[in-house]
N, CA, C and O atoms as a GROMACS GRO file, in nm:
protein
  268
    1UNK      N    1   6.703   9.730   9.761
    1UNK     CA    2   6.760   9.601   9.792
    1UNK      C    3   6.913   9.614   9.794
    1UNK      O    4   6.976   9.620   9.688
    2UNK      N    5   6.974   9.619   9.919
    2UNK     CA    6   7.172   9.613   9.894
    2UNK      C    7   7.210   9.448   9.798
    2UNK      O    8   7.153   9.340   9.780
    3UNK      N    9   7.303   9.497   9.769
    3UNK     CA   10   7.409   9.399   9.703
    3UNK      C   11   7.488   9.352   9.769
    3UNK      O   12   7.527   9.236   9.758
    4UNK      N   13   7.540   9.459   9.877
    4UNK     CA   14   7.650   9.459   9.946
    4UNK      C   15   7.761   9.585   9.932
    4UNK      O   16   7.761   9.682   9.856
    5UNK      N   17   7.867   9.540  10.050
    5UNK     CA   18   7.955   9.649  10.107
    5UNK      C   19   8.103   9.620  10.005
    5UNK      O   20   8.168   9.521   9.973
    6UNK      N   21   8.108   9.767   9.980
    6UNK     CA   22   8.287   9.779   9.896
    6UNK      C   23   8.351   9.905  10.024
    6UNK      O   24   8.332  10.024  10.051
    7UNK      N   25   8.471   9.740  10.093
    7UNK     CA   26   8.508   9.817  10.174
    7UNK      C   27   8.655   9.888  10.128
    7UNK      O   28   8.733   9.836  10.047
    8UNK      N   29   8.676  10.004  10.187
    8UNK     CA   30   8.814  10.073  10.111
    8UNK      C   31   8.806  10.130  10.047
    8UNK      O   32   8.909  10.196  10.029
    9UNK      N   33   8.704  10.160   9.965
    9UNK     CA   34   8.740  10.239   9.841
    9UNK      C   35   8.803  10.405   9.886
    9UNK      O   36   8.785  10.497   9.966
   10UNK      N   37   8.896  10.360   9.758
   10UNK     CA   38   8.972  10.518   9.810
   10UNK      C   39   8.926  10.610   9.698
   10UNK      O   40   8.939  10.588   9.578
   11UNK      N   41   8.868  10.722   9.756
   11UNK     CA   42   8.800  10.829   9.695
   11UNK      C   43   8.859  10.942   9.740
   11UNK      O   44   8.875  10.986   9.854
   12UNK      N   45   8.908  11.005   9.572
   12UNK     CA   46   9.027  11.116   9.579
   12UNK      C   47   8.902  11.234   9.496
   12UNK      O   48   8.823  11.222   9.402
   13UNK      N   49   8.948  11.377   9.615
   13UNK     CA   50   8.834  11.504   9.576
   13UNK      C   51   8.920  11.615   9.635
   13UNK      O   52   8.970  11.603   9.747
   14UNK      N   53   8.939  11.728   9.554
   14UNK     CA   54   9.034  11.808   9.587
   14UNK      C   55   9.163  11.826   9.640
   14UNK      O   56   9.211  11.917   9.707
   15UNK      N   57   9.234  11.664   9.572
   15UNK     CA   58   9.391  11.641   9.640
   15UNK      C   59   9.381  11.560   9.772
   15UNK      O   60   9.490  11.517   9.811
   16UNK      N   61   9.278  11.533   9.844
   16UNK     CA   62   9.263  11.510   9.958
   16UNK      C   63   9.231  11.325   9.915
   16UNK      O   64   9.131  11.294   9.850
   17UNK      N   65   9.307  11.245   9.951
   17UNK     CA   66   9.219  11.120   9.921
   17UNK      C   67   9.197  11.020  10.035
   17UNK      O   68   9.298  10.996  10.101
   18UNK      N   69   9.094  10.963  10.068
   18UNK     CA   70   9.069  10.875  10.208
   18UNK      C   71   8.964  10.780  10.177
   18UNK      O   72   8.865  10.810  10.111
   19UNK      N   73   8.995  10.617  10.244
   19UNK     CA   74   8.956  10.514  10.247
   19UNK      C   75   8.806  10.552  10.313
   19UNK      O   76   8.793  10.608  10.422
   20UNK      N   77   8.677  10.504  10.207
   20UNK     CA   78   8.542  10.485  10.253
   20UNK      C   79   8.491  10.371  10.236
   20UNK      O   80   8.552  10.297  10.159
   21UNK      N   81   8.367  10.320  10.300
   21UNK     CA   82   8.272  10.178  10.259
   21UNK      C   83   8.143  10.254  10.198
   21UNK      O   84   8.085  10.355  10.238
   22UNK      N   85   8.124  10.184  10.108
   22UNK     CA   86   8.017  10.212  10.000
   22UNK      C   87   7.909  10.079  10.023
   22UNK      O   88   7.946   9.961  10.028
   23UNK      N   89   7.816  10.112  10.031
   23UNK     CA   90   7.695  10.050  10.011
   23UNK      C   91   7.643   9.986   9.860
   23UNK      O   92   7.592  10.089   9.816
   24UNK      N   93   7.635   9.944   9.816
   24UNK     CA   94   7.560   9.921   9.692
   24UNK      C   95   7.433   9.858   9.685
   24UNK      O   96   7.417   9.742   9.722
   25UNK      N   97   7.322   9.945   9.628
   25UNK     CA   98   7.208   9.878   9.672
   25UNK      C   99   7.117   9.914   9.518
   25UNK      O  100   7.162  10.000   9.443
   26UNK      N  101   7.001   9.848   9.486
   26UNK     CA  102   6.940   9.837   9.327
   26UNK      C  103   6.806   9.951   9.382
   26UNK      O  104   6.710   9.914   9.450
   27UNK      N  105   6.822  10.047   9.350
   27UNK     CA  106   6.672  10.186   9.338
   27UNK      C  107   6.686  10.302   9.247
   27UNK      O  108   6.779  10.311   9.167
   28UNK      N  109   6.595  10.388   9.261
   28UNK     CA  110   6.582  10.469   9.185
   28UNK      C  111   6.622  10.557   9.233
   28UNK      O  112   6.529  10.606   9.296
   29UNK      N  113   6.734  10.633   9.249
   29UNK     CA  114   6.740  10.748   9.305
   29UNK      C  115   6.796  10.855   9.217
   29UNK      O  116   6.813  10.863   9.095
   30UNK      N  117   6.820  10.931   9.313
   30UNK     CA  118   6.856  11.091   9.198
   30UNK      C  119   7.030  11.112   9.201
   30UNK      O  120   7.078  11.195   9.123
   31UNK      N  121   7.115  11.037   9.288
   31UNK     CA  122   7.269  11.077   9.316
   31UNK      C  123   7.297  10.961   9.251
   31UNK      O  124   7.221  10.871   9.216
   32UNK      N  125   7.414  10.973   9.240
   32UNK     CA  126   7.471  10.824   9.171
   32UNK      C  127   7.548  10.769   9.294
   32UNK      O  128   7.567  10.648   9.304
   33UNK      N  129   7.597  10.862   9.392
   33UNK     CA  130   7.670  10.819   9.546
   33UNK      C  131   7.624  10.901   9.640
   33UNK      O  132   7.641  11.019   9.612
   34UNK      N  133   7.568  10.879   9.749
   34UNK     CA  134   7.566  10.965   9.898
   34UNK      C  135   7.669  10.930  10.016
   34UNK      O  136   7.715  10.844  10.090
   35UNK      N  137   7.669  11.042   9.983
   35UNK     CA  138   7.819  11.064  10.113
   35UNK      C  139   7.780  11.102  10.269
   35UNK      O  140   7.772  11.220  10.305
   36UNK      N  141   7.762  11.021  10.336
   36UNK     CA  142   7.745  11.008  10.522
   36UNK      C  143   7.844  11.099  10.593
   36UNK      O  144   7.907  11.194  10.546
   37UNK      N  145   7.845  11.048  10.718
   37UNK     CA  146   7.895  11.109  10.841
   37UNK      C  147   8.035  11.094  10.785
   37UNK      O  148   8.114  11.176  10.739
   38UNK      N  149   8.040  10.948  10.804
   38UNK     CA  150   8.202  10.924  10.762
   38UNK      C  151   8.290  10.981  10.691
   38UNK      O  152   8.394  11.024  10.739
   39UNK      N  153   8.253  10.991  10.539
   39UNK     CA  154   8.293  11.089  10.497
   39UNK      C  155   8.378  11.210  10.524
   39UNK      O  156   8.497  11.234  10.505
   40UNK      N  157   8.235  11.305  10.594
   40UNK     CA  158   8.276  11.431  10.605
   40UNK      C  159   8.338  11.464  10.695
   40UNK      O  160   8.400  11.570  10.702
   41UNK      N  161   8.328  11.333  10.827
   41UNK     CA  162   8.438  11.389  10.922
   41UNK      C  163   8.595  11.324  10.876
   41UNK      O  164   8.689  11.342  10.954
   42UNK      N  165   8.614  11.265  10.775
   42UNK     CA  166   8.742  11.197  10.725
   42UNK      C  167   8.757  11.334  10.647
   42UNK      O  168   8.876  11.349  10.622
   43UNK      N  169   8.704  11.406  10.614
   43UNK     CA  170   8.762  11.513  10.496
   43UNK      C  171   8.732  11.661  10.537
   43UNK      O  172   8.726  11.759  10.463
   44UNK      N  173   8.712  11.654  10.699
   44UNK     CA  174   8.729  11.778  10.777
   44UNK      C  175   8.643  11.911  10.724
   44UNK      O  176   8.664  12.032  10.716
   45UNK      N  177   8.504  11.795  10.681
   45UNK     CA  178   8.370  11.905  10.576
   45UNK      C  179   8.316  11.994  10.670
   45UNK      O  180   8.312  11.966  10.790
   46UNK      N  181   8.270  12.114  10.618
   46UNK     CA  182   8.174  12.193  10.682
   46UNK      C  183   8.055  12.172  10.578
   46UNK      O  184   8.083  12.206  10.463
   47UNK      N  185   7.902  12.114  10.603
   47UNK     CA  186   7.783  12.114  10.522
   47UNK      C  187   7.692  12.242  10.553
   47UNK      O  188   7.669  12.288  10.665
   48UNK      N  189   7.647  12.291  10.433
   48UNK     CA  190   7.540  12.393  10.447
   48UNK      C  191   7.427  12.312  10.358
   48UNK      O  192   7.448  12.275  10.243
   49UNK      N  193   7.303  12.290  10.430
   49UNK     CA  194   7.211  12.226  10.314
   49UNK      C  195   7.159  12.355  10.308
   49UNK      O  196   7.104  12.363  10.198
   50UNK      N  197   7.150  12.436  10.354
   50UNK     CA  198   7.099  12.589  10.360
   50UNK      C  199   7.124  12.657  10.194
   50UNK      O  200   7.040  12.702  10.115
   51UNK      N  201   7.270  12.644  10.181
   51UNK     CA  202   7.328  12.667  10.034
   51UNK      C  203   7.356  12.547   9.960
   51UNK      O  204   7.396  12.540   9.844
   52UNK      N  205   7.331  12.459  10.032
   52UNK     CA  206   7.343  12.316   9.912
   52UNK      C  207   7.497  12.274   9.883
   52UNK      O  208   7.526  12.206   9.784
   53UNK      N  209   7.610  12.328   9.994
   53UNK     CA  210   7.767  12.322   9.907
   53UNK      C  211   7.812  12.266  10.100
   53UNK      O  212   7.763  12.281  10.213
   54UNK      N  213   7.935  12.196  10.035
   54UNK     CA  214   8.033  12.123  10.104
   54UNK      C  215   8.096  12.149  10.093
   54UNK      O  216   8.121  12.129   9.974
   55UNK      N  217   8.232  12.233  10.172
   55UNK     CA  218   8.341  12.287  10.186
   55UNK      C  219   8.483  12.223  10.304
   55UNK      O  220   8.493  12.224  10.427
   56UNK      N  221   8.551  12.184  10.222
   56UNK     CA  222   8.644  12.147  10.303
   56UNK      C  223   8.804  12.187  10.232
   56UNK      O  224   8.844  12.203  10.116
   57UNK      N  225   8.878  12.194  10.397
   57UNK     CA  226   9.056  12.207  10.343
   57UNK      C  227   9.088  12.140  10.282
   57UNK      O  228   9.035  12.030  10.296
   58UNK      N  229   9.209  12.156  10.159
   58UNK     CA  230   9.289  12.090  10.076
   58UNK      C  231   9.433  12.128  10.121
   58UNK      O  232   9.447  12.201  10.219
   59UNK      N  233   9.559  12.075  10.041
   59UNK     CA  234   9.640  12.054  10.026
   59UNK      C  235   9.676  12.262  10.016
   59UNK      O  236   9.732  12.319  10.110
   60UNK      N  237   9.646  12.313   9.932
   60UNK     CA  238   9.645  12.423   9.900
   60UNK      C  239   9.585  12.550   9.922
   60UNK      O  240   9.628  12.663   9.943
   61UNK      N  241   9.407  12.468   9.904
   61UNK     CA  242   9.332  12.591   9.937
   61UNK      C  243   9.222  12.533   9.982
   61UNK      O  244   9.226  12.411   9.991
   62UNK      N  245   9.078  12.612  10.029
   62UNK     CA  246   8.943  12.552  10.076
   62UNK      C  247   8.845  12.532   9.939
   62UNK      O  248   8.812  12.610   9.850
   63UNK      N  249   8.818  12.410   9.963
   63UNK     CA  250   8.791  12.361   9.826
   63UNK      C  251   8.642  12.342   9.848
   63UNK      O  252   8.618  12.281   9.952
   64UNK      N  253   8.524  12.385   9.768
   64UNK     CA  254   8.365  12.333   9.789
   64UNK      C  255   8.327  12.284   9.656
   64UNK      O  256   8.367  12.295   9.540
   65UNK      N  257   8.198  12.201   9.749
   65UNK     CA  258   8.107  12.175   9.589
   65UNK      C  259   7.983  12.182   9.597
   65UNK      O  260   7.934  12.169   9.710
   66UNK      N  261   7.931  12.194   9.532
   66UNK     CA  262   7.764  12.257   9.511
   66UNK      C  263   7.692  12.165   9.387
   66UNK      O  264   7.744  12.115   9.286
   67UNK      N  265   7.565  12.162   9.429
   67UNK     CA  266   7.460  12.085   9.368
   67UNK      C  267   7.432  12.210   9.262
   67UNK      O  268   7.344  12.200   9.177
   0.00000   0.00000   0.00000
């Protein structure tokens, strides 16, 4: 069931920080946030579900994260 939309939120991850809309909705799930299209093309991601990790440029260096 959504609650509704939090538009803007600015979500900062490896120095890199950019305005997203978040969903909020009442279930059971296993993430506490899922991150869409939007996202990853705002933060210039490469996805491997193959290896389970998200890699994108930073400020400094190529920054990933893994499940």
């Amino acid at each position: 069931m959504p609650y509704g939309i939090l538009s803007n939120l600015q979500v900062e991850l490896g120095g890199k920080t950019i305005e997203i809309e978040f969903e909020v909705i009442d279930g059971n799930l296993d993430y506490n946030i899922l991150l869409g299209r939007p996202w990853i093309y705002a933060m210039a991601a490469i996805v491997s579900t193959y290896f389970r990790k998200i890699a994108f440029p930073s400020k400094v260096e190529l920054q990933s994260l893994t499940n």
